[in-house]
C-alpha positions as CSV (number, residue, x, y, z in Angstrom):
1,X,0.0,0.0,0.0
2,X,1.5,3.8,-1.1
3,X,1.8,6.4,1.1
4,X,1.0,9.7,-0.3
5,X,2.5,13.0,1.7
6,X,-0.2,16.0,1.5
7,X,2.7,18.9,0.0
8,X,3.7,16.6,-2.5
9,X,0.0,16.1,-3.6
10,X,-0.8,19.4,-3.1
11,X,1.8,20.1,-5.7
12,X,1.1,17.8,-8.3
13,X,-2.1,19.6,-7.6
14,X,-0.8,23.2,-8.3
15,X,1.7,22.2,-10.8
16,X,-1.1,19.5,-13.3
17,X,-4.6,20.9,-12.7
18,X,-3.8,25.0,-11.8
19,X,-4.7,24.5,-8.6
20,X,-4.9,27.6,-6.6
21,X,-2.3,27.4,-3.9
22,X,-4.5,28.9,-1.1
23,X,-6.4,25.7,-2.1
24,X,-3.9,23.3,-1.1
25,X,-2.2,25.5,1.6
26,X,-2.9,23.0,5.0
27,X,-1.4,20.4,2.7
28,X,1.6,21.8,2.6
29,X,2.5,24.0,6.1
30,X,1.3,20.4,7.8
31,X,1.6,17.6,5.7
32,X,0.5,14.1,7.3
33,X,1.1,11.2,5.5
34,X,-1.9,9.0,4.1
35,X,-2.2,5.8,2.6
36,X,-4.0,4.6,-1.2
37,X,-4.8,1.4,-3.0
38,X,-2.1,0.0,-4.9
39,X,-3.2,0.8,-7.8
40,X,-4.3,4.3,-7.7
41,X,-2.9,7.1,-9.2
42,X,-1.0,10.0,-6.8
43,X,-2.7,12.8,-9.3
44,X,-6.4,10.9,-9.5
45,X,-5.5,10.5,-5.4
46,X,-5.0,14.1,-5.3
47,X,-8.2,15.3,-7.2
48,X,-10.4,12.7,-5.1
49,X,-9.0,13.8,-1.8
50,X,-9.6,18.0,-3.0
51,X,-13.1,16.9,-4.2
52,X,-12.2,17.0,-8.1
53,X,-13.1,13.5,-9.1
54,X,-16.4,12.3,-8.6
55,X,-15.3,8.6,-8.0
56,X,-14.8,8.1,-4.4
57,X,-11.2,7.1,-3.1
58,X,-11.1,3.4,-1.1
């Protein structure tokens, strides 16, 4: 199982889908470290866990 950390979602966030870094700003001045199914992608991770993708994140 990945481990994700919130800054470097939050910019893959900023950096692939213009993002607005006030957005994302938690994400990055605390990050925590969470955990995805294997095969999920870090950007689709990303959009699901800012509300950006309709399909819901295991």
């Amino acid at each position: 199982m990945p481990w994700f950390w919130t800054d470097d979602l939050a910019d893959l966030l900023i950096e692939n889908e213009a993002v607005r870094p006030e957005s994302v700003a938690d994400w990055r001045q605390r990050p925590v470290a969470l955990s995805a199914p294997e095969s999920l992608d870090p950007l689709d991770f990303a959009r699901a866990l800012l509300g950006l993708d309709k399909e819901a994140v295991a």
